[in-house]
C-alpha positions in Angstrom: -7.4 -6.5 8.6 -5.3 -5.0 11.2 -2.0 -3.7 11.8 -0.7 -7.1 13.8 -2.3 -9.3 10.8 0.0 -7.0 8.5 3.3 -7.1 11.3 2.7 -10.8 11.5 1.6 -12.1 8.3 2.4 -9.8 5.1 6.1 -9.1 5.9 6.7 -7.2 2.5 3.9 -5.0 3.3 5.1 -4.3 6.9 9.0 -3.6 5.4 7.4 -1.4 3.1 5.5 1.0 5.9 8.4 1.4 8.0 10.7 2.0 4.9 8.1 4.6 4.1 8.2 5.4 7.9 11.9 6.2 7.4 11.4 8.7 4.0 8.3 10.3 5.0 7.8 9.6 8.7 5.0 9.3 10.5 2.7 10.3 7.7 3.2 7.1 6.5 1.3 5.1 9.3 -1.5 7.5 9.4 -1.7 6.6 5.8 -2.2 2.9 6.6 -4.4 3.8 9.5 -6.8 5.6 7.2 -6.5 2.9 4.7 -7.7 0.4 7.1 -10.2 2.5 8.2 -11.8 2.3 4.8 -10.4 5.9 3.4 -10.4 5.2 -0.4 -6.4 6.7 -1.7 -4.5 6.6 1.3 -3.3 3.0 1.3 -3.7 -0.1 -0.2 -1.7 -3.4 0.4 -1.7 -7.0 -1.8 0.6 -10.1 -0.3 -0.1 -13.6 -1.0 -3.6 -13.7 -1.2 -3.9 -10.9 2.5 -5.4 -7.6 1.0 -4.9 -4.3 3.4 -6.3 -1.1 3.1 -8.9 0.2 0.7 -8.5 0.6 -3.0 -7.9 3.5 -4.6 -10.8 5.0 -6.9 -8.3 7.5 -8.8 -9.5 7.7 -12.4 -7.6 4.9 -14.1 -5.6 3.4 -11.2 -7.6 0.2 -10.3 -7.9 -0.7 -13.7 -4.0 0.0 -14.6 -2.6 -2.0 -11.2 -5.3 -4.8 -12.3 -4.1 -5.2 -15.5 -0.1 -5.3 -14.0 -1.2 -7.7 -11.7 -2.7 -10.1 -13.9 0.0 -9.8 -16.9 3.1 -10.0 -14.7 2.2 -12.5 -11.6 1.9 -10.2 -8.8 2.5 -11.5 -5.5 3.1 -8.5 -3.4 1.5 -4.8 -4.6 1.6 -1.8 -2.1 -0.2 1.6 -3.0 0.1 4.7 -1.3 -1.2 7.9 -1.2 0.4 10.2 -4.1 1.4 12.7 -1.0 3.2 9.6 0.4 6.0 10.3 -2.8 7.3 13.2 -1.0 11.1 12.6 0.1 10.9 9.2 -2.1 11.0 7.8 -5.9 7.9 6.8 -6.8 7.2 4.6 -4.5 7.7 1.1 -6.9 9.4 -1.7 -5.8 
């Protein structure tokens, strides 16, 4: 995956960044850089069926999100790094 395939075909996930863009700046795209690079906690990206990024291997997350997707019909899911929060709520939508 690669940032045009998010700009051109996961338009929730490429709102997201530059709404993240305009809390925390340009932290956030080197968050999705490193995500796509493979760097596990950085960011991670769901959006019918496209996956982004590299999953997070935080005690307890992958498990948690898995189970939310699966009980409430997720379509779209973006994870970011927990130093992405700063400036922002907690980063659910």
């Amino acid at each position: 995956m690669d940032t045009q395939t998010i700009r051109t075909q996961m338009p929730e996930t490429y709102k997201a960044i530059t709404e993240k863009a305009g809390l925390i700046g340009n932290d956030a795209y080197a968050f999705v850089r490193a995500g796509l690079k493979g760097v596990p906690n950085k960011f991670y990206a769901v959006e019918r069926g496209l996956v982004a990024g590299t999953p997070f291997d935080l005690p307890g997350v992958s498990d948690e999100v898995a189970r939310i997707m699966v009980q409430f019909g997720c379509t779209f899911l973006i994870m970011w790094a927990p130093e992405a929060q700063k400036g922002g709520n907690d980063g659910a939508r």
